[in-house]
C-alpha positions as MATLAB code, in Angstrom:
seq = 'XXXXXXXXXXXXXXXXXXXXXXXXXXXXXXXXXXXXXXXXXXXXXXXXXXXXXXXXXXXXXXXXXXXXXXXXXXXXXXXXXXXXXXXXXXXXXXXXXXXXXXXXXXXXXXXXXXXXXXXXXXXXXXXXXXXXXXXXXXXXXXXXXXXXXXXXXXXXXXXXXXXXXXXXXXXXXXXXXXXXXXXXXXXXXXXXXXXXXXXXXXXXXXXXXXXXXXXXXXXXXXXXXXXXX';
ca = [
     184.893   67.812   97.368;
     184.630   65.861  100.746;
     182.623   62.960  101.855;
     181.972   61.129  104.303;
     180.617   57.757  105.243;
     179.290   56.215  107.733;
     182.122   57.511  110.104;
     182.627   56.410  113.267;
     185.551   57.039  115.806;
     185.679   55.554  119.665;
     188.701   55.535  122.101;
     189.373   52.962  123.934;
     188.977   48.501  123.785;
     185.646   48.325  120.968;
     183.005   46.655  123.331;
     185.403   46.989  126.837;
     183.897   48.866  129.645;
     185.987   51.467  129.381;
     184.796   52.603  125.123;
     184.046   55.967  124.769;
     182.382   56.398  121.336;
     182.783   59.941  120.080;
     181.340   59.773  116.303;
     178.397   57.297  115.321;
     178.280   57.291  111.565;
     178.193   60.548  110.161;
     177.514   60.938  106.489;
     178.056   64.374  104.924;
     178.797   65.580  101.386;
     180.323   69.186  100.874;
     179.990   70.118   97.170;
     183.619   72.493   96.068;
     182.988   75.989   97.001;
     180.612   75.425   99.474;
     180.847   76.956  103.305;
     179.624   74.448  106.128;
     179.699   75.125  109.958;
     179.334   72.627  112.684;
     178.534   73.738  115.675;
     178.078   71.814  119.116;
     178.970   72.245  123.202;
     182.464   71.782  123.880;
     183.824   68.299  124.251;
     181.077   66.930  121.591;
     183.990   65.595  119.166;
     184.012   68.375  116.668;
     187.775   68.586  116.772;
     187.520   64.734  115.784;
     185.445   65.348  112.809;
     187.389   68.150  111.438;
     190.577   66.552  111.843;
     189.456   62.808  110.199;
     187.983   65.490  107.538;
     191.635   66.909  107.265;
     193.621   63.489  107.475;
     195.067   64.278  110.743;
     193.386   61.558  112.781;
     191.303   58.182  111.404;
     188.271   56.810  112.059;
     187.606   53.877  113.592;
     185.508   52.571  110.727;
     183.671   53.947  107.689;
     185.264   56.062  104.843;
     186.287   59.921  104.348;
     186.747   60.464  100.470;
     188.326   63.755   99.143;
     187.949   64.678   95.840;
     186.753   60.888   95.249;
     189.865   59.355   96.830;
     189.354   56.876  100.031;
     192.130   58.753  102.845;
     192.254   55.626  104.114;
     193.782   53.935  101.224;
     197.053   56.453  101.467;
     200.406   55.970  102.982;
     201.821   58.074  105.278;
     203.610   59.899  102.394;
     200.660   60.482  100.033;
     198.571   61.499  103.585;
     201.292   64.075  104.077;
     201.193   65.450  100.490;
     197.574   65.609  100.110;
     196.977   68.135  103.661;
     200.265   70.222  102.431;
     199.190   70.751   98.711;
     194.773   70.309   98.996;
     194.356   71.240  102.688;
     194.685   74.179  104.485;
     194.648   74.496  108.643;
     193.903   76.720  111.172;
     193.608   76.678  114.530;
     192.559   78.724  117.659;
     196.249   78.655  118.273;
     197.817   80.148  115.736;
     200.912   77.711  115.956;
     203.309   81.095  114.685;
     207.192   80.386  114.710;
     207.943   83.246  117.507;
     211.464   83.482  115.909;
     210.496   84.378  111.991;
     209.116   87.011  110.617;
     205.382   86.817  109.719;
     206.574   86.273  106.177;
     208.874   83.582  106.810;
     205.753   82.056  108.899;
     203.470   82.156  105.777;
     206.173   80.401  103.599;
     206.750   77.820  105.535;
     204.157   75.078  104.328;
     206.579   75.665  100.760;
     209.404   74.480  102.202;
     208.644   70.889  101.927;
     207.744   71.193   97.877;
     210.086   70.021   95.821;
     207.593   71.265   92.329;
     210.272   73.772   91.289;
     208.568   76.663   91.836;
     210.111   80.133   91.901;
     211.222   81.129   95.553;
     210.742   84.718   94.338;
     207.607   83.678   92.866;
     206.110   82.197   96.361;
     207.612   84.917   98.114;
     205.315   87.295   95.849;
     202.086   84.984   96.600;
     203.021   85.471  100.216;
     202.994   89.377   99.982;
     200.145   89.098   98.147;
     198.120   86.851  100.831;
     199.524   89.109  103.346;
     198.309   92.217  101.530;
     194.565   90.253  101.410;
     194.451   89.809  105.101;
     195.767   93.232  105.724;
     199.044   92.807  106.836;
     201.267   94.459  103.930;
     203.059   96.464  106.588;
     203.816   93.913  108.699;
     206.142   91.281  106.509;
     208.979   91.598  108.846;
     207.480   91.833  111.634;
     207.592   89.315  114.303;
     204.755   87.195  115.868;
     205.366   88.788  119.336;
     204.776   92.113  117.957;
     201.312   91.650  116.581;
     197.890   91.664  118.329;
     196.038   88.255  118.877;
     193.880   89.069  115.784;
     196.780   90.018  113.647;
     198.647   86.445  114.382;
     195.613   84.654  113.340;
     195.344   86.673  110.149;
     198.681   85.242  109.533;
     197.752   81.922  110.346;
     195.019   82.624  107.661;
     197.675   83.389  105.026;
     199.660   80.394  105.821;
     197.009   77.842  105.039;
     196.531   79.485  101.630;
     199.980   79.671  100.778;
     199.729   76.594   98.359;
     196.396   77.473   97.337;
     193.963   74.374   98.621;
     190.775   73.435   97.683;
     189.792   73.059  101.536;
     190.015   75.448  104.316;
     189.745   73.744  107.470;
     189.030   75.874  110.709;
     189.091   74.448  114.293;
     187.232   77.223  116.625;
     189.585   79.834  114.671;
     188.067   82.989  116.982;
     187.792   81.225  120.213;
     190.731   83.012  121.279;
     190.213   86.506  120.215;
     188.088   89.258  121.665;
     184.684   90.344  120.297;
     185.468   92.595  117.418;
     188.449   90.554  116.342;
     186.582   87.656  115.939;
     183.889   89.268  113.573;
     186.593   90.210  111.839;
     188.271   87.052  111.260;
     184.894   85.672  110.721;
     183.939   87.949  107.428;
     187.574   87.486  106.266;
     186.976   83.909  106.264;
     183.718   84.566  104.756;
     185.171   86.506  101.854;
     187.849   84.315  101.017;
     185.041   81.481  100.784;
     182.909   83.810   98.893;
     185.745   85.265   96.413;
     188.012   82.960   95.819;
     185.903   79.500   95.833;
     187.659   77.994   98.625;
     185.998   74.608  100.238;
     185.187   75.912  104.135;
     184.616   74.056  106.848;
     184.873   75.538  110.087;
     183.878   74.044  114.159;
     182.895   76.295  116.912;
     181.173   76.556  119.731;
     180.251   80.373  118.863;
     176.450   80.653  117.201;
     177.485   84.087  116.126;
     180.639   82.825  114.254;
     178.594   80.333  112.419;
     175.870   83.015  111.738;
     178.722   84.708  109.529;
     179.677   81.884  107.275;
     177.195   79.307  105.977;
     175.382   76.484  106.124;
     174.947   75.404  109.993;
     175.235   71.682  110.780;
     174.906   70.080  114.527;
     177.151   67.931  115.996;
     175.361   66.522  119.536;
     175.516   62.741  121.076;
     178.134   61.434  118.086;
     175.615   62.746  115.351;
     175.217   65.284  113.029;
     171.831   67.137  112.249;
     171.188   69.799  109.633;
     170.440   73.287  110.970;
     170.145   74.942  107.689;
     171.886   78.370  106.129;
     172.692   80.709  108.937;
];
């Protein structure tokens, strides 16, 4: 599902004084369905990997392949297609539109499609993926009205909207209290578990990763195995 290569990213003139090298050539292969978590102090460059895994940013050498093809080999077009349709995002700000309705929030990834879908057809895979996070009773509601928990759960429905074969999740309970993040965290779990989804989330939290999978390390620009949580 996603591999990479001998990845490397560094900010800043290659060689100058000033270089700060971030990643120093991680290799990693995620087979489909599987759950990995990297963990790692803040400021280690997890953010970086996850979004060079996602497309969002590029290394500075070395290759990220998903589903076989290089990212580095797309245009700016085909980049954009590729995290809308394969690759879904969330972050520890939920990144809600305060003035729609969670609904309207979930659909909005669809809006850019042009596969001649049904609108009352993605409307119904909305309620449905609202209904699965447990939100049913909260379609027209609007992001200001719901808890810090409930916004990410929405977040959460949005970046399944077009069903993707990768999850990506950047420190996704980093803003939420205690019990709201184990909740988040088994709902990411099950959706992993259930419905076969590719996961890969970063955090700092060694409880978060304890609830998902397979634990990798990301310290001094490398990456180290921990094993299954």
């Amino acid at each position: 599902m996603v591999e990479l290569v001998e990845v490397t990213k560094a900010y800043g003139e290659p060689g100058g004084a000033g270089a700060v090298s971030v990643l120093k050539g991680i290799t990693l292969k995620i087979e489909p369905g599987r759950s990995v978590v990297i963990v790692g102090p803040s400021g280690c460059g997890k953010s970086t990997l996850l979004n060079i895994i996602g497309g969002l940013d590029h290394p500075t050498s070395g290759h990220v392949l998903l589903d076989g093809r290089d990212l580095a080999g797309l245009n700016d077009e085909e980049l954009a297609r590729i995290r809308n349709r394969q690759i879904g995002f969330v972050f520890q700000l939920h990144h809600l539109l305060p003035q729609c309705t969670v609904l309207e929030n979930v659909l909005i990834p669809t809006l850019a499609e042009r596969d001649g879908s049904s609108r009352n057809e993605v409307r119904e895979r909305a309620k449905a993926l609202l209904a699965r996070v447990g939100l049913e009773d909260r379609t027209s509601y609007r992001p200001g009205e719901l808890s810090g928990g409930q916004r990410q759960r929405v977040a959460v429905a949005r970046a399944l909207i077009n069903t993707p074969k990768l999850l990506l999740a950047d420190e996704p309970t980093g803003s939420l209290d205690e019990s709201t993040s184990q909740s988040i965290a088994e709902l990411l779990a099950e959706l992993n578990r259930d419905q076969g989804v590719t996961l890969v989330v970063v955090t700092h939290s060694r409880e978060l990763a304890a609830r998902i999978g397979h634990v990798m390390e990301l310290r001094g620009g490398t990456l180290r195995d921990r094993g299954q949580s």
